[in-house]
Gaussian input, Z-matrix of N, CA and C with variables (Angstrom, degrees):
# hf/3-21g

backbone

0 1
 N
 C     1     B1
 C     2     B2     1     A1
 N     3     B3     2     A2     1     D1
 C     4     B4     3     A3     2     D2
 C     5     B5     4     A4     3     D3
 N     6     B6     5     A5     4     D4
 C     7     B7     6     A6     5     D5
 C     8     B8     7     A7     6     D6
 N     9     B9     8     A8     7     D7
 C    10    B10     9     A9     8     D8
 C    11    B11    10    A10     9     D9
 N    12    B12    11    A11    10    D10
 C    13    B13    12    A12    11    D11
 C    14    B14    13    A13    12    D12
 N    15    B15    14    A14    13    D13
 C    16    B16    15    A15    14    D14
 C    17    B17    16    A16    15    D15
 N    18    B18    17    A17    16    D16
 C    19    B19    18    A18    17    D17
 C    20    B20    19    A19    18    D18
 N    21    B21    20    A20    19    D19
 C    22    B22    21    A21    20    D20
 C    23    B23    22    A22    21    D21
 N    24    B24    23    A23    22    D22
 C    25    B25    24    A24    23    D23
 C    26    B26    25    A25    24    D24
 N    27    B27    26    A26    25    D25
 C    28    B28    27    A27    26    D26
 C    29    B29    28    A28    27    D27
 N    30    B30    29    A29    28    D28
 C    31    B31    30    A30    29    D29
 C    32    B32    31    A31    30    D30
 N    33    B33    32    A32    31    D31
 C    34    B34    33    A33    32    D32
 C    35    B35    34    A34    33    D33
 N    36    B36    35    A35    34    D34
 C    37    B37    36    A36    35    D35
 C    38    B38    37    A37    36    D36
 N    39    B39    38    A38    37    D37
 C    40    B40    39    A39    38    D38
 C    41    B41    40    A40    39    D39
 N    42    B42    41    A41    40    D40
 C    43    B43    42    A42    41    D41
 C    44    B44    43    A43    42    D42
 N    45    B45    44    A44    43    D43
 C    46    B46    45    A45    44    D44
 C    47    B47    46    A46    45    D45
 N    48    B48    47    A47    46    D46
 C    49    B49    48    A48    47    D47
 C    50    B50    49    A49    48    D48
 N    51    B51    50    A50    49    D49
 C    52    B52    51    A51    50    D50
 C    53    B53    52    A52    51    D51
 N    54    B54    53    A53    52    D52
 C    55    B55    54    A54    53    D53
 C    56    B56    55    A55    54    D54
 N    57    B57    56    A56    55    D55
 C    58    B58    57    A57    56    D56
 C    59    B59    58    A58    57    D57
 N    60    B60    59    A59    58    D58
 C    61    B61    60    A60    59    D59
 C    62    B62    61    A61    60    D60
 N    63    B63    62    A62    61    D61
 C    64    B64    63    A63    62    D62
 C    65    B65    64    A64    63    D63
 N    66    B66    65    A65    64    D64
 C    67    B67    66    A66    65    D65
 C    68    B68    67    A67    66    D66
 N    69    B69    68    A68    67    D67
 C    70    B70    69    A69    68    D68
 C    71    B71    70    A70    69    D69
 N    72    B72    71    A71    70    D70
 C    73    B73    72    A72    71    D71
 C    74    B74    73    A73    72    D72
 N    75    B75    74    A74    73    D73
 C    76    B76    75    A75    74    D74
 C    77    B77    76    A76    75    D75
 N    78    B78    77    A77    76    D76
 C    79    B79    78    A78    77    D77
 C    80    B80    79    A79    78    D78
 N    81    B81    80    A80    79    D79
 C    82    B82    81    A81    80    D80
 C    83    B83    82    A82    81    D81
 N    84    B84    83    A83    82    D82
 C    85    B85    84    A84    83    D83
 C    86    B86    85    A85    84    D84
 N    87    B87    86    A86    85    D85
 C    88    B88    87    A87    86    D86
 C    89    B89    88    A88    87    D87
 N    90    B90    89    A89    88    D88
 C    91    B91    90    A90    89    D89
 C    92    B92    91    A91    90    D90
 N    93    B93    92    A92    91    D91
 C    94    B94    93    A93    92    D92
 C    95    B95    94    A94    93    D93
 N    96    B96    95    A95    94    D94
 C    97    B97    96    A96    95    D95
 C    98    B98    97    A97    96    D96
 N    99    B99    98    A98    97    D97
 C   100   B100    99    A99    98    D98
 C   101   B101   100   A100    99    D99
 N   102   B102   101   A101   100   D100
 C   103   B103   102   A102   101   D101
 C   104   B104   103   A103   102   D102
 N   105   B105   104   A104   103   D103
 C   106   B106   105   A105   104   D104
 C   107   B107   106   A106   105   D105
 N   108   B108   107   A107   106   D106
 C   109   B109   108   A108   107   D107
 C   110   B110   109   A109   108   D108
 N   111   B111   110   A110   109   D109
 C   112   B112   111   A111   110   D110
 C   113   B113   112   A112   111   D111
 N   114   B114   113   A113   112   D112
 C   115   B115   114   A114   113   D113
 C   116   B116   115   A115   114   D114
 N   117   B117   116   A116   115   D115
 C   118   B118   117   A117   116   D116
 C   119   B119   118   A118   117   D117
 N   120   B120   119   A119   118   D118
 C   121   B121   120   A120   119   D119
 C   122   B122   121   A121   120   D120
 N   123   B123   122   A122   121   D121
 C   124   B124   123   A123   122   D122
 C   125   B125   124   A124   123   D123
 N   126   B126   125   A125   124   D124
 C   127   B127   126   A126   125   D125
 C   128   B128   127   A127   126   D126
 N   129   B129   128   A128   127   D127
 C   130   B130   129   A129   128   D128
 C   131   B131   130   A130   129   D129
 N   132   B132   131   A131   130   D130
 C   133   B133   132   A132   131   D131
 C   134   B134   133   A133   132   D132
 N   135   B135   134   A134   133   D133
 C   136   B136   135   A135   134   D134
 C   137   B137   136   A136   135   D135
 N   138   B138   137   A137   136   D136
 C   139   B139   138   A138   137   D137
 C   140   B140   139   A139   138   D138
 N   141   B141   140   A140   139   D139
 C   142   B142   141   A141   140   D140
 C   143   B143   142   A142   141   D141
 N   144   B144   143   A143   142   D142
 C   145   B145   144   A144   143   D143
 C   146   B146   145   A145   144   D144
 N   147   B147   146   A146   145   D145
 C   148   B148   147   A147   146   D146
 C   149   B149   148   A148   147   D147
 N   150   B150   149   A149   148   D148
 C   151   B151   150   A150   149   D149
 C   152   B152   151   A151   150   D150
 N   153   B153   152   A152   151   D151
 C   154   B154   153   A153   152   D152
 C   155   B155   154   A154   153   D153
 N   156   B156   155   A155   154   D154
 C   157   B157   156   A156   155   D155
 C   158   B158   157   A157   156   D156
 N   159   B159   158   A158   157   D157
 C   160   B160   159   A159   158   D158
 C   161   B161   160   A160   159   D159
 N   162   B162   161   A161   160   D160
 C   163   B163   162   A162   161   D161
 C   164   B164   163   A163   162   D162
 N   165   B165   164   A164   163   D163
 C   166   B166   165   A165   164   D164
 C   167   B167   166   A166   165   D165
 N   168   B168   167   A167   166   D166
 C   169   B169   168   A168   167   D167
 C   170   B170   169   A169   168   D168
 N   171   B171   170   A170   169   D169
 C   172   B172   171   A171   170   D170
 C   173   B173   172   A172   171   D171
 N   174   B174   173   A173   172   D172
 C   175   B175   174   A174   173   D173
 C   176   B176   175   A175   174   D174
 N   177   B177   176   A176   175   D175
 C   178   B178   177   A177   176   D176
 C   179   B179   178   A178   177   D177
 N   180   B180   179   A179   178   D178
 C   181   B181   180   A180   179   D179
 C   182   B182   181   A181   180   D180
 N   183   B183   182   A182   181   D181
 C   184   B184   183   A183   182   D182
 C   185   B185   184   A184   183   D183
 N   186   B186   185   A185   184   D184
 C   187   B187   186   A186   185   D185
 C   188   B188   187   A187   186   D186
 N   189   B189   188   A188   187   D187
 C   190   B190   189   A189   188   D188
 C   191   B191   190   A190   189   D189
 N   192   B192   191   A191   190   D190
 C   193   B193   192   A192   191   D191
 C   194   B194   193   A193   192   D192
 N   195   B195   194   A194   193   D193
 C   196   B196   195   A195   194   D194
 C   197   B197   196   A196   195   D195
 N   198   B198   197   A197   196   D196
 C   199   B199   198   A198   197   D197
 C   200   B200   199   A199   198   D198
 N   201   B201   200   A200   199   D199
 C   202   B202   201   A201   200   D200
 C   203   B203   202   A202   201   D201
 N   204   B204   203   A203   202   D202
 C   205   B205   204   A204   203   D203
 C   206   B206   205   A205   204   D204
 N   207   B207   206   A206   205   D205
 C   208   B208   207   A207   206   D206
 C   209   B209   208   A208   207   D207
 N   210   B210   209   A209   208   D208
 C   211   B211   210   A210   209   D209
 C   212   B212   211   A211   210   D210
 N   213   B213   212   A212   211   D211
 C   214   B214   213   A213   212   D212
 C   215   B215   214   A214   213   D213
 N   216   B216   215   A215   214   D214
 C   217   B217   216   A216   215   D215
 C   218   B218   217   A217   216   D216
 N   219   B219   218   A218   217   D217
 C   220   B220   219   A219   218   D218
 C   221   B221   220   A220   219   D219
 N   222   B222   221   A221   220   D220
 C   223   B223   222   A222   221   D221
 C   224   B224   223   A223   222   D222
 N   225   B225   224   A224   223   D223
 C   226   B226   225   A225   224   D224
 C   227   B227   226   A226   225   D225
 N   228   B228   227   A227   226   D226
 C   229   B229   228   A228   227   D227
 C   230   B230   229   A229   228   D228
 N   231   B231   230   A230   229   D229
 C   232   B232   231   A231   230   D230
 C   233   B233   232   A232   231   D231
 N   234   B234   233   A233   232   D232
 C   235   B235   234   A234   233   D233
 C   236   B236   235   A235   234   D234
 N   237   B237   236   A236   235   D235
 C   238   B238   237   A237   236   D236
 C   239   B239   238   A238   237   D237
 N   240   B240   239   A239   238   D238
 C   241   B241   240   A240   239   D239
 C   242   B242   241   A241   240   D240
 N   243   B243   242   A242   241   D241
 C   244   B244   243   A243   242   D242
 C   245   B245   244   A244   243   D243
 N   246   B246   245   A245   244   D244
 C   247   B247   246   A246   245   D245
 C   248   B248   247   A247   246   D246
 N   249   B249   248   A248   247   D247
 C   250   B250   249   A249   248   D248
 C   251   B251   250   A250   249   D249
 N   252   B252   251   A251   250   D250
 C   253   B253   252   A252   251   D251
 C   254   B254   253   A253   252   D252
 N   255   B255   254   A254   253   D253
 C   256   B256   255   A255   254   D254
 C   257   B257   256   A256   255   D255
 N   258   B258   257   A257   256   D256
 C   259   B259   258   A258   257   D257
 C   260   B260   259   A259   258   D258
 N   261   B261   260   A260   259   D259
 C   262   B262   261   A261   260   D260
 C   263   B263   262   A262   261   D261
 N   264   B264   263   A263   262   D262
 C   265   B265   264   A264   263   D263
 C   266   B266   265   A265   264   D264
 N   267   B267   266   A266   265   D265
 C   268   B268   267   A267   266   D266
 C   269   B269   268   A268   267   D267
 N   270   B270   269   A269   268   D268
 C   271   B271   270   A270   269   D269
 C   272   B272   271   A271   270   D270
 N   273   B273   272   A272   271   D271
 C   274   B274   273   A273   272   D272
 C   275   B275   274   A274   273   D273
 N   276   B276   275   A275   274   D274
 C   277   B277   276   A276   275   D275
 C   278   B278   277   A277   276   D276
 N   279   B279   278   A278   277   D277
 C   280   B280   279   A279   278   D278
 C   281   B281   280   A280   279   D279
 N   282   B282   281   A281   280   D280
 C   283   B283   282   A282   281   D281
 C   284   B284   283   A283   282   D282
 N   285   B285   284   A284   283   D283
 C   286   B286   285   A285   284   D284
 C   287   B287   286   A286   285   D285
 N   288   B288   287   A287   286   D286
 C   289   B289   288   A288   287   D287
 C   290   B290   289   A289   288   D288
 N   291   B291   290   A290   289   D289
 C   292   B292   291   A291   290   D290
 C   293   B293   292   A292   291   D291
 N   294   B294   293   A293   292   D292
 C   295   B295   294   A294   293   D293
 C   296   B296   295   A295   294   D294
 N   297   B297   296   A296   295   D295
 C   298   B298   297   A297   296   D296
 C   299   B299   298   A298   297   D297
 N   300   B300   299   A299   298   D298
 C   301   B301   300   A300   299   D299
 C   302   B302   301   A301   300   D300
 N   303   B303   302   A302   301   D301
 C   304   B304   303   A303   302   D302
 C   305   B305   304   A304   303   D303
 N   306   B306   305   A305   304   D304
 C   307   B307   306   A306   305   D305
 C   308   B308   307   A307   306   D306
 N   309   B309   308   A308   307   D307
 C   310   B310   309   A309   308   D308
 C   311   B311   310   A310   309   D309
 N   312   B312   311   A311   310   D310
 C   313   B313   312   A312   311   D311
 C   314   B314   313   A313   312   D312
 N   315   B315   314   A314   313   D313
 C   316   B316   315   A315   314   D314
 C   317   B317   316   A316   315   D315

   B1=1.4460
   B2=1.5272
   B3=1.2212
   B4=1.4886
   B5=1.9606
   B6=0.9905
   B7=1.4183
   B8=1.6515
   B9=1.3133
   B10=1.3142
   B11=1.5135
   B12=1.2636
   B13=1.3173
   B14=1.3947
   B15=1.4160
   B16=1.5283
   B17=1.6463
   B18=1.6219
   B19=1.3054
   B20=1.4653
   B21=1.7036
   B22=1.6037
   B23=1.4670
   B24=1.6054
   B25=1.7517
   B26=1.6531
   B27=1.1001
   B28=1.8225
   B29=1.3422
   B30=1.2145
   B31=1.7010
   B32=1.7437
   B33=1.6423
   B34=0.8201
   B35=1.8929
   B36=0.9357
   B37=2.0117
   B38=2.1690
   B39=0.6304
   B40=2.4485
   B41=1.4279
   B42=1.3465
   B43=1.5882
   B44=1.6089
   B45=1.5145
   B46=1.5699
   B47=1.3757
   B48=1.5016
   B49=1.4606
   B50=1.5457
   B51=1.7966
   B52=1.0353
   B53=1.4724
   B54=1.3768
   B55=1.3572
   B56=1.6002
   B57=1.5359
   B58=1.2808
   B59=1.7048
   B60=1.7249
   B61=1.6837
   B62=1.2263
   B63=1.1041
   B64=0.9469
   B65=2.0369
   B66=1.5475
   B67=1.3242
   B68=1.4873
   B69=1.4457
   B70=1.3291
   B71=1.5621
   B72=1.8273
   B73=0.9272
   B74=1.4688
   B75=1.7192
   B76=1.3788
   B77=2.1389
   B78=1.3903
   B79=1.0960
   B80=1.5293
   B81=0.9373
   B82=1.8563
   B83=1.4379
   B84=1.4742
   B85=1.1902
   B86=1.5862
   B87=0.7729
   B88=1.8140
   B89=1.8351
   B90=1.1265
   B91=1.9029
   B92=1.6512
   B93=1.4794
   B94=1.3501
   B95=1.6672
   B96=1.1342
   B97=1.1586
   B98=1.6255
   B99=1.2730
   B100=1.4820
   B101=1.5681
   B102=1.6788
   B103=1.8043
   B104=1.5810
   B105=1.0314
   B106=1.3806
   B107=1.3971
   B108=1.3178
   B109=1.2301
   B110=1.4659
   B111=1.7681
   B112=1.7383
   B113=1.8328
   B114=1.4152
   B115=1.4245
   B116=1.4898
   B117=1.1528
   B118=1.7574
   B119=1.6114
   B120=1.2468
   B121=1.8605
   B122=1.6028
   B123=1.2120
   B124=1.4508
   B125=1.9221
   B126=1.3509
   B127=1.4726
   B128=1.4794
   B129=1.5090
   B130=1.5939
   B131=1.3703
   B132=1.0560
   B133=1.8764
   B134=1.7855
   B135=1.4030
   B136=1.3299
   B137=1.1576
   B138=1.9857
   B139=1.3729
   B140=1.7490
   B141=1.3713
   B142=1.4769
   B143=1.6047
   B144=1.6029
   B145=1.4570
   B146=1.2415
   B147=1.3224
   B148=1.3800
   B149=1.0910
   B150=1.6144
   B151=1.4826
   B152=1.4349
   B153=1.7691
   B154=1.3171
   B155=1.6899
   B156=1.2143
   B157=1.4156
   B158=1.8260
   B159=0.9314
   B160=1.9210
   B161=1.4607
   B162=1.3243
   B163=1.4836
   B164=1.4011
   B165=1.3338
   B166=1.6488
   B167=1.6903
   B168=1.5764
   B169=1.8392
   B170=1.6724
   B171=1.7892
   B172=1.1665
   B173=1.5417
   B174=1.3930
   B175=1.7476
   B176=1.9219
   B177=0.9768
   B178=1.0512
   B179=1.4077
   B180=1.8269
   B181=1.4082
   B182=1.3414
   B183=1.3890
   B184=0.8791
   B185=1.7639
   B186=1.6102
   B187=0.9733
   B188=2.0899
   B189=0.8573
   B190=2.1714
   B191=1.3895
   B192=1.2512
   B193=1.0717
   B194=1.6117
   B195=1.7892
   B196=1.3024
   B197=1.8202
   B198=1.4222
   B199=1.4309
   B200=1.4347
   B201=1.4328
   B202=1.8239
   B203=1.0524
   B204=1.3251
   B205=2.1248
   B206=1.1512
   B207=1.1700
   B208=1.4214
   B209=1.3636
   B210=1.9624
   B211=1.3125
   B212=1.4108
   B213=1.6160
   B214=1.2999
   B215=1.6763
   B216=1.2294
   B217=1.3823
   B218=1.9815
   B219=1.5179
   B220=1.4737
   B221=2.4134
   B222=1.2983
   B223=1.9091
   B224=1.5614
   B225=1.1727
   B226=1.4086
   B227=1.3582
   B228=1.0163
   B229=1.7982
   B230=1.5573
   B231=1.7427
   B232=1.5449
   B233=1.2426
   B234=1.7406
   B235=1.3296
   B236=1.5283
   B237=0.8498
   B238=1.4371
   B239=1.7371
   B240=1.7252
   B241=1.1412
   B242=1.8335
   B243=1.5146
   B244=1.5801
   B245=1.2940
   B246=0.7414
   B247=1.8538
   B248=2.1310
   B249=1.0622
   B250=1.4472
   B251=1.3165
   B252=1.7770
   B253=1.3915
   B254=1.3972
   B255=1.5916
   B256=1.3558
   B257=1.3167
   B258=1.6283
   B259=1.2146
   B260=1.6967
   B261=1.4903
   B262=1.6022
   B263=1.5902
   B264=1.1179
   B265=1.9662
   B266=1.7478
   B267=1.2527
   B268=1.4743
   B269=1.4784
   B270=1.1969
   B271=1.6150
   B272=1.7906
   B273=1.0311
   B274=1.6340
   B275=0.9767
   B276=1.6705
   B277=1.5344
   B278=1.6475
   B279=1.7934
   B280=1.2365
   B281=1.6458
   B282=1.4506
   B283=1.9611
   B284=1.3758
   B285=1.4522
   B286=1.7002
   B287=1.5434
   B288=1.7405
   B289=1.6930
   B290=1.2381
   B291=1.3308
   B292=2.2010
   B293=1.5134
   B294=1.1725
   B295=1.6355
   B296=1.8249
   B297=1.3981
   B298=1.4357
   B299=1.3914
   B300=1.7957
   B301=1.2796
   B302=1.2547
   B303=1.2642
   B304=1.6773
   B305=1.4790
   B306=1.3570
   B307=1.5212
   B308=1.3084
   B309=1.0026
   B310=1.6831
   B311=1.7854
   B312=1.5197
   B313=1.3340
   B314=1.6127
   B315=1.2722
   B316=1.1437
   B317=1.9291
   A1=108.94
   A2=123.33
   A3=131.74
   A4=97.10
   A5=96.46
   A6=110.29
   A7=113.51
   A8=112.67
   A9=107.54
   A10=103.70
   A11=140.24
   A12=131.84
   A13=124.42
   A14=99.25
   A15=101.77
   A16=75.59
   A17=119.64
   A18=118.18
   A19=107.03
   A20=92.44
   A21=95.17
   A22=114.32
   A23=118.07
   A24=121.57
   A25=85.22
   A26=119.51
   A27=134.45
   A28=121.26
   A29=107.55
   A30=105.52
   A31=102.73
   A32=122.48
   A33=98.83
   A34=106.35
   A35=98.21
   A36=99.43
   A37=91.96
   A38=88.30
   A39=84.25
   A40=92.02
   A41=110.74
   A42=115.60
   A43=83.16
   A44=121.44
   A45=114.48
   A46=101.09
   A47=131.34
   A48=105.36
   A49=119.21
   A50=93.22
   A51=104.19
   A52=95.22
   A53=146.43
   A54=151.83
   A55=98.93
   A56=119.32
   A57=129.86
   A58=96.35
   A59=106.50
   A60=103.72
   A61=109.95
   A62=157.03
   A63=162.06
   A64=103.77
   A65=107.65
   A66=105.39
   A67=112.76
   A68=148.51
   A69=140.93
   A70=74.35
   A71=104.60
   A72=127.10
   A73=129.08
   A74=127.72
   A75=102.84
   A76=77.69
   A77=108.49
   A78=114.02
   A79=128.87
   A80=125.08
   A81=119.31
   A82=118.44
   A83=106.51
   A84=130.26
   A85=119.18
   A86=124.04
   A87=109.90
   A88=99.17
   A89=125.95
   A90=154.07
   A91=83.18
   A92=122.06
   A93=115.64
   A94=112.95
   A95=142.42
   A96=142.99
   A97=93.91
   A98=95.58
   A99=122.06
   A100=113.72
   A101=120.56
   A102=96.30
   A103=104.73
   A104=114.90
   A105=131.70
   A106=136.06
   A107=157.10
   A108=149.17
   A109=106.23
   A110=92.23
   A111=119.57
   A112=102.91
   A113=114.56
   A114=79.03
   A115=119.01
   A116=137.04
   A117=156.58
   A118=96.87
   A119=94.13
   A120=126.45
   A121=123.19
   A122=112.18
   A123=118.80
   A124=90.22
   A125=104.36
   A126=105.27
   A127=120.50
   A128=103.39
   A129=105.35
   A130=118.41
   A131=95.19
   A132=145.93
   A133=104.52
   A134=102.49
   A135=138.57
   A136=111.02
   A137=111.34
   A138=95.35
   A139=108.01
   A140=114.62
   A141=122.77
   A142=118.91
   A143=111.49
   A144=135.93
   A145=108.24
   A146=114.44
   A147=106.89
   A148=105.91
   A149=104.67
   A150=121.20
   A151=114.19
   A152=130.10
   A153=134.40
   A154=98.86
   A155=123.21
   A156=120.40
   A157=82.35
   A158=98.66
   A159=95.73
   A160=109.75
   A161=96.82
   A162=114.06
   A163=125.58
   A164=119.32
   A165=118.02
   A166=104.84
   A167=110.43
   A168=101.97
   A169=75.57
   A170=102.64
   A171=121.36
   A172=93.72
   A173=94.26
   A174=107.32
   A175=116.88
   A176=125.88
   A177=138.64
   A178=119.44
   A179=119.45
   A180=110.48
   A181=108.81
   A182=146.45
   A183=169.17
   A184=113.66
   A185=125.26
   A186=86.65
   A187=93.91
   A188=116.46
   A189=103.80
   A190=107.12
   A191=142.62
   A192=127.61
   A193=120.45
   A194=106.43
   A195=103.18
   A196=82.50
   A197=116.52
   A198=118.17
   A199=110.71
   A200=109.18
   A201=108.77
   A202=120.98
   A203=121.48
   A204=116.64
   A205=117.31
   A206=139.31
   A207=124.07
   A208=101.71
   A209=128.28
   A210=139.66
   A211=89.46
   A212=98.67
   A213=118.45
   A214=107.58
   A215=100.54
   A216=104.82
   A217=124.99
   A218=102.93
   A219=91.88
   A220=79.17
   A221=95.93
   A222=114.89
   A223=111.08
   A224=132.36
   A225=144.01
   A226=111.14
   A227=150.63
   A228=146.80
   A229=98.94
   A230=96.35
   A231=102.27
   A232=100.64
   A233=141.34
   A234=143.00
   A235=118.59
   A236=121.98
   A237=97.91
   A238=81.61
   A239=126.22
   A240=116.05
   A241=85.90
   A242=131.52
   A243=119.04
   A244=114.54
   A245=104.37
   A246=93.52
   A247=106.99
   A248=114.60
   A249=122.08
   A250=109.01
   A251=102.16
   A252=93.00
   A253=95.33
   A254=126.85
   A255=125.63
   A256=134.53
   A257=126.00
   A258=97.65
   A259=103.47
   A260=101.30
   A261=116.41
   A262=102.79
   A263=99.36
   A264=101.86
   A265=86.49
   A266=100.73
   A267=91.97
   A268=109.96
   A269=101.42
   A270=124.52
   A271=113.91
   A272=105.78
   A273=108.77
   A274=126.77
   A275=109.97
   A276=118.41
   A277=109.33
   A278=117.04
   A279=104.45
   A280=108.30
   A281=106.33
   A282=95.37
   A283=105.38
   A284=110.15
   A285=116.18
   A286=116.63
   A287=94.95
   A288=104.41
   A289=93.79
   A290=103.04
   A291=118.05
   A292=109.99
   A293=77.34
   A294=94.02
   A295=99.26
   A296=117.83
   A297=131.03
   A298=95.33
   A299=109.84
   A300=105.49
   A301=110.78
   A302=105.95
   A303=134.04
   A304=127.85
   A305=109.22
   A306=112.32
   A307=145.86
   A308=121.76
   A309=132.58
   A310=99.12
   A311=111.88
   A312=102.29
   A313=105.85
   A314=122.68
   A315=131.84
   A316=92.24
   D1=130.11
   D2=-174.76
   D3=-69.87
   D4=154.34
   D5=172.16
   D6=-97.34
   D7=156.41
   D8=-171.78
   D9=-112.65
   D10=109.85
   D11=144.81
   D12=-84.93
   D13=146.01
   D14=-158.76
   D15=-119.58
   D16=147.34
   D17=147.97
   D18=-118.04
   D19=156.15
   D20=179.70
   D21=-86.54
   D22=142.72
   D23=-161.08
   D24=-108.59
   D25=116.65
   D26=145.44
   D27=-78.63
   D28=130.64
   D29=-172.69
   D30=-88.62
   D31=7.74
   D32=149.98
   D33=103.39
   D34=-2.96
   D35=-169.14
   D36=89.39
   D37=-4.15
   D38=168.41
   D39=-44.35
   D40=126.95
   D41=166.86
   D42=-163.47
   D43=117.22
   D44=161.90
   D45=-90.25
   D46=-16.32
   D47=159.67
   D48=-120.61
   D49=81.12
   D50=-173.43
   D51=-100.38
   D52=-157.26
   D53=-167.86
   D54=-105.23
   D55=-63.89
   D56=171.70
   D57=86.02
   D58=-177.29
   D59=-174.19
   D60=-109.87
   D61=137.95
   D62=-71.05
   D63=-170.22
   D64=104.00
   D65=-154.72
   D66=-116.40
   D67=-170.00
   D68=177.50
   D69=-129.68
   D70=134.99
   D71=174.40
   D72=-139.30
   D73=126.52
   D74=-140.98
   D75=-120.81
   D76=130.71
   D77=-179.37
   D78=-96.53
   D79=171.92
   D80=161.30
   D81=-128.30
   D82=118.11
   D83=-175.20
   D84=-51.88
   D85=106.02
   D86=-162.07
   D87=-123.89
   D88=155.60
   D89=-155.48
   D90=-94.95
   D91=-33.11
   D92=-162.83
   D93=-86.52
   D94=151.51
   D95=-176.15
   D96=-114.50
   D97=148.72
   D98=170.99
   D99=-71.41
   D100=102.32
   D101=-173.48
   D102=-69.08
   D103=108.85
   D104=162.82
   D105=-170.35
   D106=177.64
   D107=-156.63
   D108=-48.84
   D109=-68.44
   D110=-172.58
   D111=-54.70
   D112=-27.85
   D113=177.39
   D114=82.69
   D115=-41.22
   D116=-178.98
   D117=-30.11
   D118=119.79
   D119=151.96
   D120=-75.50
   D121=-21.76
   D122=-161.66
   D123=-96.28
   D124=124.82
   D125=149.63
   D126=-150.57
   D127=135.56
   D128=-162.54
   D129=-79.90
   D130=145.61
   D131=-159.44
   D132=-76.14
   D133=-68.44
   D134=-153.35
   D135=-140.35
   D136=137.07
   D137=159.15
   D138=-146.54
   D139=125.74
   D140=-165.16
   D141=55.77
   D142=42.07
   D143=-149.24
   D144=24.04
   D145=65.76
   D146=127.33
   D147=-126.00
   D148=166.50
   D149=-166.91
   D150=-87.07
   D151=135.00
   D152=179.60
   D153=-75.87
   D154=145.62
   D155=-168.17
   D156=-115.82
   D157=-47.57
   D158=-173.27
   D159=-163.22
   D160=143.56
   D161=168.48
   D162=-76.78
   D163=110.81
   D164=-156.74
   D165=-107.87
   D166=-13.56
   D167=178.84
   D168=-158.27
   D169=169.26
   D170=162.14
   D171=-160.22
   D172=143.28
   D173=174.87
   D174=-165.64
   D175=130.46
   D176=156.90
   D177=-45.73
   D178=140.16
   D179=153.84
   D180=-135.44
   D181=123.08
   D182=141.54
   D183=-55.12
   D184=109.66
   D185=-170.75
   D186=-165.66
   D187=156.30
   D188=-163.38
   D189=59.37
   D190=20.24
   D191=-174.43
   D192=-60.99
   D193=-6.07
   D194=-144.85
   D195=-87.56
   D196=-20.54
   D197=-160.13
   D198=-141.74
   D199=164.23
   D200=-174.12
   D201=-34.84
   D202=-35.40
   D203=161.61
   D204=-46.13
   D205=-0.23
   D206=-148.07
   D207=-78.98
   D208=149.04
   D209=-139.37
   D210=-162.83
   D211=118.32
   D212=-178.08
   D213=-137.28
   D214=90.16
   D215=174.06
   D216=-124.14
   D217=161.94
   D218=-164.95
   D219=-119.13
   D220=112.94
   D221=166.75
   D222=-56.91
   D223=159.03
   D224=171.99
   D225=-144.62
   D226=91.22
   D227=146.32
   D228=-57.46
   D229=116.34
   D230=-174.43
   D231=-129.29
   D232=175.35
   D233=147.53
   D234=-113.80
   D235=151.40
   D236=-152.86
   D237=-127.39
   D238=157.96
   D239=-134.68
   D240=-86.84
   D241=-0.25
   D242=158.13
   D243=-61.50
   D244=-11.45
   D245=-178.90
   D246=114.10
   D247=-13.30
   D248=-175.21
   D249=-84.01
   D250=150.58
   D251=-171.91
   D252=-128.57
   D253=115.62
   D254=157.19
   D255=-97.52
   D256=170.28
   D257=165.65
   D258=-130.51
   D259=150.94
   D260=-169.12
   D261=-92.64
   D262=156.21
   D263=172.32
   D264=-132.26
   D265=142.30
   D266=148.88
   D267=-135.74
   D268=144.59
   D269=-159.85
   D270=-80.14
   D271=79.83
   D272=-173.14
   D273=-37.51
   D274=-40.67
   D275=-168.79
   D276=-75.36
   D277=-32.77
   D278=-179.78
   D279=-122.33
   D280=10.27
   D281=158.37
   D282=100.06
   D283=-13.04
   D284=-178.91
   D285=-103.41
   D286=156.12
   D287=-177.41
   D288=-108.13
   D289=139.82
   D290=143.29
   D291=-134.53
   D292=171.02
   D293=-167.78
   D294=-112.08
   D295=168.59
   D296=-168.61
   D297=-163.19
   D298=126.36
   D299=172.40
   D300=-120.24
   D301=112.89
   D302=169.25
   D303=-77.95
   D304=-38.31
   D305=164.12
   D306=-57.90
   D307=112.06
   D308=174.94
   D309=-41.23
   D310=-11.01
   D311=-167.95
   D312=-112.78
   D313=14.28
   D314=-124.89
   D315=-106.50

């Protein structure tokens, strides 16, 4: 009979509502709307001058809405033109970007 090993899977510090660090982020205003709830014109450019080379994911989180936590943010999976890949949240409710690094490449 084969034996079973189980290993244990860690996500690693993964928290999308985690706090994250807190970045200066310079955006571009665009005519186009985002199809999604938020709607958002703003998509970033730059982050702590460096340059975004491409946008690799975008996603919304919606999330406590039912109570004073409630967390309304619009995610970015970006590469930035060093070669690193972070990802940005920006924080709807108070107007600010941070960044969270998730990448093995990071």
């Amino acid at each position: 009979m084969a034996s079973i090993t189980r290993k244990t899977i860690r996500p690693r510090g993964l928290s999308y509502l985690g706090n994250g660090n807190l970045v200066t982020v310079k955006t571009l205003e665009s005519e186009e709307y985002c199809l999604s709830f938020f709607a958002h014109t703003a998509w970033p450019m730059m982050v702590s001058n460096k340059p975004i080379i491409e946008i690799i994911d975008h996603w919304h989180l919606i999330d406590n809405w039912w109570n004073d936590q409630a967390c309304y943010r619009s995610y970015f999976r970006v590469i930035l033109d060093s070669g690193g890949v972070i990802t940005l949240f920006h924080d709807l409710k108070t107007n600010c970007w941070f960044s969270q690094l998730f990448s093995r490449f990071s």
